[in-house]
C-alpha positions as CSV (number, residue, x, y, z in Angstrom):
1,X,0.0,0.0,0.0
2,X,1.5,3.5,-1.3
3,X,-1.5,5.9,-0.2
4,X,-4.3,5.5,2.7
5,X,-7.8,5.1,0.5
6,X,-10.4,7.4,3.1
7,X,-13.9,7.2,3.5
8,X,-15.7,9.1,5.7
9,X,-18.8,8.4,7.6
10,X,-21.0,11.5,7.5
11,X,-21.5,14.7,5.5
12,X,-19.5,16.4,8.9
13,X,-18.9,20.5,8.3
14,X,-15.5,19.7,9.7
15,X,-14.9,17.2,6.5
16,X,-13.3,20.0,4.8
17,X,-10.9,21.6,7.2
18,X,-10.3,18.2,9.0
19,X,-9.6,16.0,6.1
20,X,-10.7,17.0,2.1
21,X,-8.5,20.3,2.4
22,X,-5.7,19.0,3.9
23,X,-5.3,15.9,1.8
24,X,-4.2,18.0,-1.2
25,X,-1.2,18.6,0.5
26,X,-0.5,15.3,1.6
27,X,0.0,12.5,-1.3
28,X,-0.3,9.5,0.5
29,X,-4.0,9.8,1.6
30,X,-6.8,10.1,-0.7
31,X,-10.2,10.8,0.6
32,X,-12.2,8.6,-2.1
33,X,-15.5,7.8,-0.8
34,X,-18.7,9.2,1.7
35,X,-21.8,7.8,3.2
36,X,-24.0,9.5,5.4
37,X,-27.6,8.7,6.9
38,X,-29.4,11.4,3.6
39,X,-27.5,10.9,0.4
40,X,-28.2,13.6,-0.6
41,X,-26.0,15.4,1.8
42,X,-23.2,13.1,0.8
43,X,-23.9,13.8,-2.8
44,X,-23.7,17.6,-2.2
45,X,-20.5,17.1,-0.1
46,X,-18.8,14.7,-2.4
47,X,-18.9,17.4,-5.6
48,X,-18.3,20.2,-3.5
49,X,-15.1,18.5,-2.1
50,X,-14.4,16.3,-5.2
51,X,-15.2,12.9,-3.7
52,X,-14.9,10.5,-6.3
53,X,-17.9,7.8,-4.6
54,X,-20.8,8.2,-2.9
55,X,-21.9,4.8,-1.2
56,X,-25.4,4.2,0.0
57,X,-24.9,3.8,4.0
58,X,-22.0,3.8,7.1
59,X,-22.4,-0.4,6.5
60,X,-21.6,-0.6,2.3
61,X,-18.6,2.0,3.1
62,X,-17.1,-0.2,6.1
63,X,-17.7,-3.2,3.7
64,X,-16.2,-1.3,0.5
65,X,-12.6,-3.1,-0.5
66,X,-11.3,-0.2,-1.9
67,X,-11.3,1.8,1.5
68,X,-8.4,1.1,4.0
69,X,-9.3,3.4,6.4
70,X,-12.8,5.7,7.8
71,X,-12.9,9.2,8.9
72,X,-15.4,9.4,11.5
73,X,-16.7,12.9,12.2
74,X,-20.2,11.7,13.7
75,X,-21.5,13.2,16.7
76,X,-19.5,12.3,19.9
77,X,-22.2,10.0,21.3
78,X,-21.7,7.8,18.4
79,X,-17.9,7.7,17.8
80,X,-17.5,4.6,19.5
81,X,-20.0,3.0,18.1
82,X,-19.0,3.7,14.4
83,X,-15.1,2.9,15.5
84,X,-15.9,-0.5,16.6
85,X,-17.5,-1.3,13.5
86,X,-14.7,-0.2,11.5
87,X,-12.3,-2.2,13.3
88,X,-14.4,-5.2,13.1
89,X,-14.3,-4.2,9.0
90,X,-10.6,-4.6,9.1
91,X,-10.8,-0.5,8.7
92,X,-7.9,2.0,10.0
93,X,-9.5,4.4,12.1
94,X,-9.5,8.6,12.2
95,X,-12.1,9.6,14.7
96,X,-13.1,13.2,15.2
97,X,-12.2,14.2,19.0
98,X,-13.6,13.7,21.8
99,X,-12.8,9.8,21.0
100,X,-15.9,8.6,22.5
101,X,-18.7,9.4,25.0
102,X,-16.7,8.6,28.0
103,X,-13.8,6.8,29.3
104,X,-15.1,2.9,29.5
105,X,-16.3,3.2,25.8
106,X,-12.8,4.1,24.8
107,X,-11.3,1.4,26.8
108,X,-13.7,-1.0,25.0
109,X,-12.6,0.9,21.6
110,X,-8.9,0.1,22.4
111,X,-9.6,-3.2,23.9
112,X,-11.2,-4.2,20.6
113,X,-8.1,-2.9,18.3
114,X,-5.4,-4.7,20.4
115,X,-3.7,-7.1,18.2
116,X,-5.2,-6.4,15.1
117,X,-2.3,-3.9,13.7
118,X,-5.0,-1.2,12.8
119,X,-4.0,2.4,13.4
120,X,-7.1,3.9,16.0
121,X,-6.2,7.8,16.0
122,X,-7.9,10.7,17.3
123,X,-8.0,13.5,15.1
124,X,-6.6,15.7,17.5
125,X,-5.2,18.0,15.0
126,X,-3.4,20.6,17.4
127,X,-1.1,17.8,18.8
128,X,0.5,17.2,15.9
129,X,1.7,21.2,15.2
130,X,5.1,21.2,16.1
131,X,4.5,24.5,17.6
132,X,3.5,22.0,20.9
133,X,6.6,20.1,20.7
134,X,8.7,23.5,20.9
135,X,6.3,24.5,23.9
136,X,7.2,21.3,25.7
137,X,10.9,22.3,24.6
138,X,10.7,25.5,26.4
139,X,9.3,24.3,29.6
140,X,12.3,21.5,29.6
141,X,15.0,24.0,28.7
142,X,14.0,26.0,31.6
143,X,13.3,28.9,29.2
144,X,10.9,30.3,32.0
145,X,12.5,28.4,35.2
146,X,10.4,26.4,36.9
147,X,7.1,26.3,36.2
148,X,4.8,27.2,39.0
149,X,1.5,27.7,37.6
150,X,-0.7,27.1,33.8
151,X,-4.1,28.1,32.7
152,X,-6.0,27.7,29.2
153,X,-8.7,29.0,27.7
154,X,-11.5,27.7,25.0
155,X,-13.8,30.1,25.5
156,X,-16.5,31.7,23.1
157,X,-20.0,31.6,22.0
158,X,-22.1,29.0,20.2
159,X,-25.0,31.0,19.8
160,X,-27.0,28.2,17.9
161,X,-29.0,26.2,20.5
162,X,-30.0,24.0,18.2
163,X,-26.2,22.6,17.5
164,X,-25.7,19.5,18.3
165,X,-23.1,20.8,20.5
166,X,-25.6,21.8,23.0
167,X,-27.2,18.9,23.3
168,X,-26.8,16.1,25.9
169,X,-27.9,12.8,23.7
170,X,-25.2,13.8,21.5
171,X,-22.2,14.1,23.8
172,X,-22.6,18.0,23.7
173,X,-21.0,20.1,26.4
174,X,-18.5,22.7,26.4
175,X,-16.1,20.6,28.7
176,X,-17.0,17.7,25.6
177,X,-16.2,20.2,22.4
178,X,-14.0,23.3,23.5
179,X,-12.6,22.2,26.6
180,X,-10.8,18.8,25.4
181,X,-8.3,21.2,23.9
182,X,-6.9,23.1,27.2
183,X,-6.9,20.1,28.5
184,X,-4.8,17.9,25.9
185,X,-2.8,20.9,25.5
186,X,-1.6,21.7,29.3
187,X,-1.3,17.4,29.8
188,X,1.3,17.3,26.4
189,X,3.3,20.7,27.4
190,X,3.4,19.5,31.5
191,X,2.4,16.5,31.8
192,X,-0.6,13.7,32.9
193,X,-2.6,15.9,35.6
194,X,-5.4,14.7,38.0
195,X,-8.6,16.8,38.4
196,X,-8.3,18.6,41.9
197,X,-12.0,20.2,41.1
198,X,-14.3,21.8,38.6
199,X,-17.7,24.1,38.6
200,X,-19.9,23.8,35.7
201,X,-23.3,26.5,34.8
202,X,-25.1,23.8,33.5
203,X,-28.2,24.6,30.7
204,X,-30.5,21.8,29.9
205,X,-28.0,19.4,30.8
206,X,-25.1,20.0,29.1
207,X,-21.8,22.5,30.5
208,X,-22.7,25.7,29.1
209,X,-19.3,26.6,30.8
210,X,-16.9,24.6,33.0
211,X,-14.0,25.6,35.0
212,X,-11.3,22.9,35.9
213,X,-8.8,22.6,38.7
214,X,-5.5,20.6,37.7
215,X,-2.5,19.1,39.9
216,X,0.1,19.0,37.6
217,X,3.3,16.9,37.8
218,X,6.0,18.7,39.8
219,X,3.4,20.8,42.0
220,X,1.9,23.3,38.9
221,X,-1.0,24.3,39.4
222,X,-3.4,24.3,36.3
223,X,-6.7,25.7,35.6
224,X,-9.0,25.0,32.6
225,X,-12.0,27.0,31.0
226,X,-14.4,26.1,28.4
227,X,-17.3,28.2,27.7
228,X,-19.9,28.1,24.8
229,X,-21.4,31.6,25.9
230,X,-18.7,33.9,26.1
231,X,-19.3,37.6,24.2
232,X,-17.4,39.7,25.3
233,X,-14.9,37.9,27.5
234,X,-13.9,35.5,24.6
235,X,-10.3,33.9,24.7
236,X,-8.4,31.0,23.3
237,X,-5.1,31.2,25.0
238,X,-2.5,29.7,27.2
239,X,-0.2,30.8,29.5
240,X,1.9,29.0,31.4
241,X,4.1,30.8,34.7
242,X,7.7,30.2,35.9
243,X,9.8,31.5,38.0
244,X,11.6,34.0,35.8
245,X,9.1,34.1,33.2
246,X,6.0,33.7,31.7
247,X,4.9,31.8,27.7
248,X,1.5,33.5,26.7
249,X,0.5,31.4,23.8
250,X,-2.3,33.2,20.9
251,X,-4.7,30.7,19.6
252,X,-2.7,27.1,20.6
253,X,-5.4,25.1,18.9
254,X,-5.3,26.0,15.9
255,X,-1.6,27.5,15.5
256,X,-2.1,28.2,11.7
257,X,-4.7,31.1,12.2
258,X,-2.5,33.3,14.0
259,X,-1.0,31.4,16.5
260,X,2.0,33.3,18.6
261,X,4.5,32.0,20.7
262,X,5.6,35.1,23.2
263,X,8.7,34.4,26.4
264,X,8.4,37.3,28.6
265,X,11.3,36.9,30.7
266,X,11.5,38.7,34.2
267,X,14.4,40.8,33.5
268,X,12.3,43.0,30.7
269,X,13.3,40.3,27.8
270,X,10.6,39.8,25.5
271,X,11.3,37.0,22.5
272,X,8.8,35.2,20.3
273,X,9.2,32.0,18.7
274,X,8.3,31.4,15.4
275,X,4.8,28.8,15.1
276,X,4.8,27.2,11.5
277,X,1.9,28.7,9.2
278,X,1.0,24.8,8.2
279,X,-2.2,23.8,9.4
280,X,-2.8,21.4,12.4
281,X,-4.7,19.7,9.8
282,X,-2.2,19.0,7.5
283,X,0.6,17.6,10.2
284,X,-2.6,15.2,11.7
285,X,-3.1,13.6,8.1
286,X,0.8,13.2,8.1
287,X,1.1,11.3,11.0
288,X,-2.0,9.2,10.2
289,X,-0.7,7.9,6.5
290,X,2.7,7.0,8.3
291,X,1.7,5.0,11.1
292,X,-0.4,3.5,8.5
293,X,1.9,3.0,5.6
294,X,5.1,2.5,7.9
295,X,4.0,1.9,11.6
296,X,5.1,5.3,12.6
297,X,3.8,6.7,16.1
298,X,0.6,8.1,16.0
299,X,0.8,10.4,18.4
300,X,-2.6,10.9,19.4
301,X,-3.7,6.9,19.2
302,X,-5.7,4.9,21.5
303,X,-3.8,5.2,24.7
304,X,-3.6,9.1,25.2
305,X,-7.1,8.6,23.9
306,X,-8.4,7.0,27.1
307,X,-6.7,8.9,29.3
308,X,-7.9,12.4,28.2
309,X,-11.6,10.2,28.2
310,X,-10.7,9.4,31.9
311,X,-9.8,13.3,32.4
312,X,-12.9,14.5,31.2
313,X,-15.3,12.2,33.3
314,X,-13.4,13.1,36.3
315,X,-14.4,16.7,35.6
316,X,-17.7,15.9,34.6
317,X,-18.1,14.1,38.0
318,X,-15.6,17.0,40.1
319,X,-18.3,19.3,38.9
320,X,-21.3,17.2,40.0
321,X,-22.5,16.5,37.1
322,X,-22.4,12.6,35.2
323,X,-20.2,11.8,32.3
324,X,-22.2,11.3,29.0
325,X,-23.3,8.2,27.5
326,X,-23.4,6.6,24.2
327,X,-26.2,7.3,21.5
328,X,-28.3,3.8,20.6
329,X,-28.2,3.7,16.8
330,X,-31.8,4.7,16.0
């Protein structure tokens, strides 16, 4: 095999940024077929992103030969679900983050790919950027001393009730959609952390907003916020505090729309790294089509995926409120 064949399960918004833009710049994957539950979405989506196939449903593209591997961009409530199929189809597996509803369905997704030698990869674009890799850098190099403190920020406004981001059944939540970011971000940079405590506003049973209290390794002290109804307090940064300096970091999750890297040090120094224009996207589909095609790490496979699954229902639960559940397939 010389290029990763992709079809993706669903007609997904994120398709395009995720996956069918990124692809151009990456020769060894080829998204080449979609199903989704109206064909007539897929149809739409396949000419607008020049998708050669449309199949009939999720079961004819797991069953298709010609696909090696699915791109699941489903709702969160039904990524596990969809990923166990594909594995059971002999299918290498891309799933939209978060992994799964909760921690025990990604053990079980795990579980279930042990020993078959399929790749199982979150997209978790951001983790890929190198721009995290030279964040982790600094904090080793003792560009900032030690590290006493981090915080990170996903906060902004999904005015859209109706998203399915704001709905429980679906895995909705702001700790669920914005909030997995701060959190994979500050664990990669500093380290695995436990969840010390959390406060959710909760409206109609998902987090409309969650704040989360992290021990980190060494003593740090983290915080997390997610919010999907911040107007005028909006942010999507990090910042992470030392001893004898401080690393803000502009928009960490998505590096290529006008991420910044700034080292204030506390003598009056103030440098800035350099973040790589490339998108997130682009370096995720990399490391997909070589851990496929030549074994390569994944980087953000099975086992980070269950412990940031783990993370998030301990937050769910600090904040009193129960991790979410799986969708039945209706």
């Amino acid at each position: 095999m010389s290029t990763v064949r992709l079809g993706v399960l669903g007609a997904a918004r994120i398709l395009h940024d995720a996956v069918a833009a990124p692809a151009a710049s990456v020769p060894e994957v080829e998204v080449t077929a979609i199903a989704a539950r109206d064909r007539s979405r897929a149809e739409e989506m396949a000419e607008a992103e020049g998708i050669a196939r449309v199949l009939d449903d999720y079961d004819a593209l797991l069953a298709d030969p010609e696909i090696d591997a699915v791109y699941v961009p489903t709702p969160a409530a039904l990524h596990g679900v969809w990923m166990l199929r594909a594995i059971d189809a002999g299918k290498h597996v891309l799933c939209e983050k978060p992994f799964t509803a909760n921690a025990a369905e990604a053990e079980d997704v795990e579980a279930r790919a042990a020993g078959t030698g399929l790749v199982v990869m979150e997209a978790f674009h951001s983790q890929h950027h190198p721009s995290w890799a030279r964040l982790r850098e600094l904090v080793a190099e003792g560009a900032i001393g030690t590290v006493t403190s981090a915080e990170a920020d996903f906060c902004v406004e999904i005015a859209d009730r109706g998203d399915i981001r704001w709905q429980e059944s679906m895995g909705g939540g702001a700790l669920m959609d914005l909030g997995v970011y701060p959190l994979r971000f500050l664990t990669h940079v500093l380290g695995a952390p436990t969840v010390r405590s959390a406060e959710a506003v909760e409206v109609d049973g998902v987090d409309a907003s969650i704040v989360v209290h992290l021990d980190l390794p060494g003593g740090v002290d983290g915080t997390v916020r997610a919010s999907m109804v911040a107007t005028e307090d909006q942010s999507v940064r990090a910042r992470i505090v030392g001893t004898t300096g401080t690393i803000t970091v502009h928009s960490p999750y998505g590096p290529q729309n006008g991420g910044r890297i700034v080292v204030e040090h506390a003598d009056g120094r103030t440098e800035e790294e350099p973040v790589d224009p490339t998108a997130s996207y682009v370096w995720m589909l990399r490391s997909f089509a070589d851990a496929v095609l030549r074994g390569g790490d994944p980087v953000s496979g099975t086992a980070q995926a269950v412990a940031a699954m783990r993370l998030v229902d301990d937050a769910y639960r600090a904040a009193g409120m129960a991790p979410r559940e799986p969708a039945p397939l209706g």
